[in-house]
C-alpha positions, 0 to 999 in steps of 0.5 A: 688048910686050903684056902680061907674063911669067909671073914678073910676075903670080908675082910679083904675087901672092907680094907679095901673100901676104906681106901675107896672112900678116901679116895672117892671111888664109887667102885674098883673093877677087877680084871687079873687073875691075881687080884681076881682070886684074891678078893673072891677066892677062886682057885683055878689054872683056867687063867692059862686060856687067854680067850674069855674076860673075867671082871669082878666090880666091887663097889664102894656100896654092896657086895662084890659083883662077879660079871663073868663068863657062864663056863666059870659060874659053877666054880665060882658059886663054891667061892663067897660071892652070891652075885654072879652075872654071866655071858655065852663066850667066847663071843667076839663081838661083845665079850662081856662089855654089855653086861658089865656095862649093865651091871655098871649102871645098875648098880653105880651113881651117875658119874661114877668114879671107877678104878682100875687096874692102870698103874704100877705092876698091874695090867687089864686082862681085858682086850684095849678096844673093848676097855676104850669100847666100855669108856666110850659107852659110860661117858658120864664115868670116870675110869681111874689108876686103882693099883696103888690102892690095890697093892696097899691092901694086898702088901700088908699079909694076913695071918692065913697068908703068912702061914702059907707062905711059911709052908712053901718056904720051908719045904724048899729050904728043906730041899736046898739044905741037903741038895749038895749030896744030890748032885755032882760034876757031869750033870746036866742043869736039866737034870738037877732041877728035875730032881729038885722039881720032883723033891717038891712035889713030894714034899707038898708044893703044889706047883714049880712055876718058876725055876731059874737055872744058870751055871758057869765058871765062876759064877753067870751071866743071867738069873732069868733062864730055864734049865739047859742041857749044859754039863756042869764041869769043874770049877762051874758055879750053879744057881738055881732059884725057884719060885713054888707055890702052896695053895697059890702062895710063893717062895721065891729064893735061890741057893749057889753049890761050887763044883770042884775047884773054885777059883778065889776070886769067885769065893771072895765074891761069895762072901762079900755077897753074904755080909751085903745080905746080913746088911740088907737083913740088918736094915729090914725092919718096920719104919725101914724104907726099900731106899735104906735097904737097898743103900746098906747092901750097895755100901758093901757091894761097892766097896768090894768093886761091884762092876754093875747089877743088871738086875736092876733091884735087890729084893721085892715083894712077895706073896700070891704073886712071885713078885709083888711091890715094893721093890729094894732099889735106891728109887723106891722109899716105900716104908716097911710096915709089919707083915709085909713079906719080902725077898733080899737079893743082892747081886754082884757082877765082881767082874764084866759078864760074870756074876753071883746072887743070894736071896732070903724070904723074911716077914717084917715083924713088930720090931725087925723080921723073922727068918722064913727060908733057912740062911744060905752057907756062910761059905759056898757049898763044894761038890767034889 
């Protein structure tokens, strides 16, 4: 099913106004594309075009109030918000500061607390003159870091999210489970992750936007890059990691294949990566913090002679975003409540510049975690 009931995004937004309240903001203004569709359900690429500002202002009191610009009222009167102001854009000189400006003290008591999107894993999707041009014109207001409360409400899944979840996990893990009979020595990394980019689409993903691929002997030095033209050889280790989405929702892991003869060291490294992962499997439950995590996989790691992780992190969020808070690293103590999903990825540098990573997608259960993409190879799989 495609998107959600109207209960869901009433609900959304009621769990919001509780943090609201104990926080005494009289209203949260909404500028992302992310959180934009989250609490109204607007489903739309047109987020690509940087040039015109959306803002949805949701006050402590009311419904939700869409300020946006006229191209996007026809798509927006299909969602569940009734009220929408709108703006002729793009129109450089006031690019929707007026209206919302008005909708503001229309709607909002005198010295307002309002919060924004300031703080952690957030951004304004708005230009910083026109922000400070807002300030400026609402002096008797206050404009205040609301990202935490936001990343409160949306870390906690719903069922509905967790069923979409669970969807794009499993086509992916179908496709990972039987790949190694895809591929062989002389491809192109391009050329493998067309076919598995393909494979998805056909399977019922609706779009790859995120397809990491590396190769090298051994194992590699990087997790961030496209697929390149480079020829897989023998006694190379490829990883590919995709980040796919259904109906908006991501999976986010990876899967290693070995190619011919893969020297021992490379193997062992494998495999001290698969037991710090069982660790990190073992810790994931309610009452767990990211620090505990984090810690059970480092013990693993370091005792096997981990050089660095340049990652910086062994594991996040996961959702509508491909990476959510909070993020597995030894900084971050976070507890873990029920339906939050999240990624476990441990990375080991066994040697300067050369590296493995494994990653799963579980959801945090009453009393441990469930399983959502199918468990990587105990040993890495050959492709002779």
């Amino acid at each position: 099913m495609r998107g959600f009931p109207l209960e869901e995004y009433r609900t959304r937004v009621s769990n919001l106004k509780i943090d609201m309240e104990n926080n005494k903001l009289d209203a949260i203004l909404i500028t992302s594309p992310h959180n934009f569709r989250y609490f109204t359900g607007l489903n739309s690429n047109f987020w690509e075009s940087p040039t015109r500002p959306w803002f949805l202002l949701i006050p402590q009191v009311g419904d939700p109030i869409a300020i946006i610009p006229l191209i996007g009222q026809t798509a927006l009167e299909k969602t569940w918000i009734k009220n929408i102001q709108t703006w002729s854009s793009p129109q450089p000189n006031d690019e929707g500061i007026t209206a919302l400006k008005t909708a503001m003290i229309k709607t909002l008591p005198n010295k307002a607390r309002i919060g924004s999107e300031l703080g952690l894993e957030s951004h304004l999707r708005m230009s910083i003159d026109d922000f400070d041009r807002l300030r400026d014109n609402l002096k008797n207001y206050k404009f205040l870091n609301a990202s935490d409360i936001i990343w409160k409400v949306r870390m906690i899944k719903s069922q509905n999210e967790i069923k979409k979840i669970k969807k794009i996990t499993k086509i992916a893990s179908a496709i990972f489970d039987n790949f190694s009979e895809k591929l062989h020595i002389g491809m192109t990394e391009i050329e493998i992750c067309n076919i598995f980019k393909k494979e998805l689409i056909d399977k019922g993903a609706d779009h790859t936007l995120y397809m990491s691929c590396a190769s090298g002997q051994g194992g590699y030095n990087q997790i961030i890059c496209d697929p390149s033209e480079k020829k897989i050889t023998d006694g190379d280790i490829l990883i590919i990691d995709t980040g796919s989405t259904f109906d908006g929702y991501f999976c986010d892991f990876d899967r290693n294949y070995g190619f011919g003869k893969i020297n021992k060291e490379s193997q062992d490294a494998y495999n001290v990566l698969w037991e710090a992962t069982e660790k990190g499997l073992e810790q994931a439950m309610p009452g767990s913090t990211c620090k505990e995590i984090s810690e059970a996989m480092l013990s693993i790691l370091q005792k096997a002679g981990l050089n660095s992780n340049n990652v910086g992190r062994m594991g996040h969020g996961l959702g509508l975003q491909l990476t959510e808070p909070p993020s597995i690293m030894s900084n971050d103590t976070t507890i873990l409540k029920e339906n939050m999903i999240m990624t476990i990825e441990p990375c080991f540098e066994y040697t300067p510049g050369k590296m493995l990573v494994h990653e799963e997608n579980i959801l945090i259960t009453t009393d441990g975690f469930e399983r959502l993409s199918t468990r990587t190879p105990k040993t890495i799989p050959i492709i002779n």
